[in-house]
C-alpha positions in Angstrom: -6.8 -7.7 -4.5 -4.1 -7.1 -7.2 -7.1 -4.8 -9.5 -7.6 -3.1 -6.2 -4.2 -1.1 -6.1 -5.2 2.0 -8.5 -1.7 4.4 -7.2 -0.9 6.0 -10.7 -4.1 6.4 -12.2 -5.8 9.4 -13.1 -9.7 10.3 -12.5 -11.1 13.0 -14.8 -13.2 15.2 -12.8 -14.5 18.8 -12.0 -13.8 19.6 -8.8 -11.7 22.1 -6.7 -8.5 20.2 -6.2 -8.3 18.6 -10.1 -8.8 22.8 -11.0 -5.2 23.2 -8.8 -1.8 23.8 -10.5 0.4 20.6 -10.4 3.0 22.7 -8.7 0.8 23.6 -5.9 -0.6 20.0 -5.7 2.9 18.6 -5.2 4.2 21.0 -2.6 0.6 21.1 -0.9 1.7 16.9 -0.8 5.1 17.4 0.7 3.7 19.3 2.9 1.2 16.8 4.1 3.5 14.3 4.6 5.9 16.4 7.3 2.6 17.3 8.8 1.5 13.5 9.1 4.8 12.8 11.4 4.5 16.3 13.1 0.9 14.7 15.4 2.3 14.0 18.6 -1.0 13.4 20.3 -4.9 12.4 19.9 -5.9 15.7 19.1 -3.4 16.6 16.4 -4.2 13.1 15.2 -7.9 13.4 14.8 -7.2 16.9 13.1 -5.1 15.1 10.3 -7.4 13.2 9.6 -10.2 15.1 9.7 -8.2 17.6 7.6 -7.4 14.2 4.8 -10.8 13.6 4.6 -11.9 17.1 4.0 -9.4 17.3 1.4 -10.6 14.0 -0.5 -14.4 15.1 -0.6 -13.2 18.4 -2.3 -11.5 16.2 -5.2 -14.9 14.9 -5.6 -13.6 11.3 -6.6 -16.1 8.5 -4.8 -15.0 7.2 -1.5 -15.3 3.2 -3.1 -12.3 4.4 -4.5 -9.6 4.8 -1.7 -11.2 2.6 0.3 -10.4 -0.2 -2.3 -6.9 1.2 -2.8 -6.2 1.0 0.8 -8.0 -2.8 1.0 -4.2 -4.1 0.1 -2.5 -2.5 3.1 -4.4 -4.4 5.8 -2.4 -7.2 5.9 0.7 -4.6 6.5 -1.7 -2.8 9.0 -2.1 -5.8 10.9 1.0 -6.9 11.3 2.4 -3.3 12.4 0.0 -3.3 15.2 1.2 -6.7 16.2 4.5 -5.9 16.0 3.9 -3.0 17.9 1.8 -5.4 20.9 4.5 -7.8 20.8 7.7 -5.4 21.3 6.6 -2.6 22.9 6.6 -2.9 26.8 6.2 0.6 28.3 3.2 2.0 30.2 0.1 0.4 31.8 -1.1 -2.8 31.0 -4.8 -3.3 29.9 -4.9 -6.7 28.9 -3.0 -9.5 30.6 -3.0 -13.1 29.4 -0.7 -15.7 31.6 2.6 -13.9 31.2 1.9 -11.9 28.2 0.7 -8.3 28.5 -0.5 -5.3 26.4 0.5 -2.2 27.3 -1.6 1.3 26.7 1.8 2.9 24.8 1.6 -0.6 22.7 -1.9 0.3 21.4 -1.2 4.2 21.1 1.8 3.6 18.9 0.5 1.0 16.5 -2.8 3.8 16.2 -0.3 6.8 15.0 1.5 4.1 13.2 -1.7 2.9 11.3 -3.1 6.4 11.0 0.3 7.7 9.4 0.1 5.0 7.0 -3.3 5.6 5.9 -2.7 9.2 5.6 0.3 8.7 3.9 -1.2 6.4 0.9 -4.5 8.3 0.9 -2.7 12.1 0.3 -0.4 10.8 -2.3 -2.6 9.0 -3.9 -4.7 12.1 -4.2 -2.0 13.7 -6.0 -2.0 11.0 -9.0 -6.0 10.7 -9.0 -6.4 14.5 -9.5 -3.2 15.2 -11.9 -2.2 13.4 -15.3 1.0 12.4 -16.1 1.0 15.1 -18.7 1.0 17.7 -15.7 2.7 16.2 -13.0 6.3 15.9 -15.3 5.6 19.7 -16.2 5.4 20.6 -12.7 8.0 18.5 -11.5 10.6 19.9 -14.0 10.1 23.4 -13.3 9.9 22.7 -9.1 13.4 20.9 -10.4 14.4 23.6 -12.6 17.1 25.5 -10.5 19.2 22.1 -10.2 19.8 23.0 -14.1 22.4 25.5 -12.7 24.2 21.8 -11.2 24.5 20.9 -14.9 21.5 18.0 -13.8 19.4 16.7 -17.0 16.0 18.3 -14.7 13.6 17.3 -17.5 15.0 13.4 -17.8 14.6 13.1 -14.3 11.1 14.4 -14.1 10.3 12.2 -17.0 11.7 9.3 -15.6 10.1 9.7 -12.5 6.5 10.1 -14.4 6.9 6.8 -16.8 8.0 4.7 -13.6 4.6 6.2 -11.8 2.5 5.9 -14.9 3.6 2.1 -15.3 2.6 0.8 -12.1 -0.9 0.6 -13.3 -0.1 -1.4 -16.5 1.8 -3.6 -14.4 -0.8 -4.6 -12.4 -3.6 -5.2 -15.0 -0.7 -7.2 -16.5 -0.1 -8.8 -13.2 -4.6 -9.6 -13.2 -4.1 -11.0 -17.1 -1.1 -13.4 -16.1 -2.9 -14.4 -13.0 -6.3 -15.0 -14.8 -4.7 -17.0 -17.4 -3.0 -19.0 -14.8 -5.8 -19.8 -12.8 -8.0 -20.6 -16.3 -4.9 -23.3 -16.6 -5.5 -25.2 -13.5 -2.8 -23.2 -11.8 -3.2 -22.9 -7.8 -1.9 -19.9 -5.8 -3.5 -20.4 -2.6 -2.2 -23.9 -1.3 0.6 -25.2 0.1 3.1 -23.9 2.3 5.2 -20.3 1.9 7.9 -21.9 -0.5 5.4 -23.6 -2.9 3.3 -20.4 -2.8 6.1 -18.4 -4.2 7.5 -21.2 -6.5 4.3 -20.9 -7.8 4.3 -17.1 -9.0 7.3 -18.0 -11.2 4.9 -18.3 -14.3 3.7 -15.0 -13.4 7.2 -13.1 -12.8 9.3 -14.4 -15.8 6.2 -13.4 -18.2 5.5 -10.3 -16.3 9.1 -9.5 -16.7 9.6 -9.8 -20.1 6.3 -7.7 -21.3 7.9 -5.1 -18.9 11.2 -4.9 -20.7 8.9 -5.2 -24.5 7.1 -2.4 -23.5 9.8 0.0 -22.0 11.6 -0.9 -25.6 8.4 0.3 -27.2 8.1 3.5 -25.6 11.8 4.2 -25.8 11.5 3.6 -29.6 8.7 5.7 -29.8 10.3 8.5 -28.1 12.9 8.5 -30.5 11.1 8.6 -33.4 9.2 11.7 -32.1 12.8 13.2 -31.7 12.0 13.2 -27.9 15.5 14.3 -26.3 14.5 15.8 -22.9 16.3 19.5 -24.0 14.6 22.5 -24.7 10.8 21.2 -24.8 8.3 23.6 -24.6 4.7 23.0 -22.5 1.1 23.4 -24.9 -0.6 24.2 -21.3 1.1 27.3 -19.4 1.3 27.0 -15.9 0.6 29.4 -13.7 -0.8 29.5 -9.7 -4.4 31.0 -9.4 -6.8 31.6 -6.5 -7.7 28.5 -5.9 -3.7 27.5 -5.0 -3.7 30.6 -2.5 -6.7 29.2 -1.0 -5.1 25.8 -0.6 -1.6 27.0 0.6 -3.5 29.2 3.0 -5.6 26.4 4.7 -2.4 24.2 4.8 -0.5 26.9 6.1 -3.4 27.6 8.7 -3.8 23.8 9.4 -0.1 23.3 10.2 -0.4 26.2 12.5 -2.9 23.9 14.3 -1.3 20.8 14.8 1.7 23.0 16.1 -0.2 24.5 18.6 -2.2 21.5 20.2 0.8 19.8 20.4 2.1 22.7 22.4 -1.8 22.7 24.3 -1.8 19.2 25.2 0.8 16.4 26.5 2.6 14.4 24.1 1.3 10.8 23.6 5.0 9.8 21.5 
């Protein structure tokens, strides 16, 4: 399940949203997420996701692909809508068993909940699939760049933010190596109770731990002898927003408009 995480990879492709400026991808993103929370009934819902889906076709990246990605969040999707079963008890029951009951409101909440989620992981994801970290630094320093009037080290930060991104896949093919080496050991993961699961993941962690502090040692040494200091850089690609951004900002633009008004058209469901 581990391999199945891929948030910080990058795809190669040819498609509409990989053509995009990293600029316009990241806002387009922000934006995305406020819309997610702005659905306040079915029909706003089944827009967003309509709208998420449309988007992820465009990028041209295979479907296999999220739908593995999202394969580790259904344990956390299933215990939100329990949580949600258990503690909510408002509305009209539709299932009753002895004194326990689940409400309607129970079963709406954990779907906006789930969906949210879903939505969520699936439209940030997009953002790393379609944009190398190359690209995405570049456009986060310059969205950044008006906090260099604040005196704040803009390119650092953006740089930071990139490595910590761009690491998360190396951790977790590190994470699969440890594991496989374990299991090739004799070592068991899957038995016993909660406190000898996690004892066991100790020879996973304290390895795991130190090859994370090796390599960021490595690649802070190599940024210092490329004389990397995070002042004054200049960019080999020039980045500039084309037709293809206006098209996008327009349909979000448009889109937003659209869950606005049906939730003004039809009753709340939160």
């Amino acid at each position: 399940m581990i391999r199945d995480i891929s948030i910080g990879r990058y795809f190669p492709a040819k498609s509409f949203v990989h053509a995009m400026d990293a600029r316009a991808k990241l806002l387009l993103t922000l934006a995305m997420i406020v819309v997610t929370f702005l659905c306040k009934n079915l029909y706003s819902l089944a827009a967003l996701c309509a709208f998420t889906i449309l988007v992820y076709l465009s990028s041209r990246l295979k479907p296999l692909l999220i739908l593995k990605s999202l394969k580790p969040l259904l344990p956390l999707l299933i215990l939100t809508v329990i949580m949600q079963v258990i503690f909510t008890k408002t509305g009209t029951p539709v299932l009753t068993v002895g004194k326990f009951s689940v409400y309607d409101d129970a079963l709406i909440m954990s779907l906006f909940v789930c969906v949210r989620i879903l939505v969520l992981i699936v439209v940030s994801s997009l953002l790393t699939y379609t944009t190398s970290p190359t690209r995405l630094t570049d456009a986060i320093e310059r969205l950044l760049s008006p906090l260099k009037h604040l005196k704040i080290d803009v390119g650092t930060f953006a740089m930071m933010m990139t490595i910590a991104l761009r690491f998360i896949p190396t951790l977790i093919d590190e994470i699969d190596r440890l594991t496989s080496a374990q299991k090739a050991r004799g070592a068991d993961f899957e038995s016993g109770n909660l406190i000898q699961r996690v004892k066991s993941l100790f020879p996973i962690f304290i390895p795991l731990f130190v090859s994370a502090i090796q390599r960021a040692s490595e690649l802070a040494d190599a940024m210092i002898c490329r004389c990397y200091t995070g002042e004054g850089r200049t960019s080999y690609r020039v980045m500039k927003f084309g037709w293809r951004d206006a098209v996008a900002l327009l349909a979000v633009a448009v889109f937003t408009g659209g869950v606005i008004t049906l939730n003004v058209l039809f009753a709340p469901l939160l």
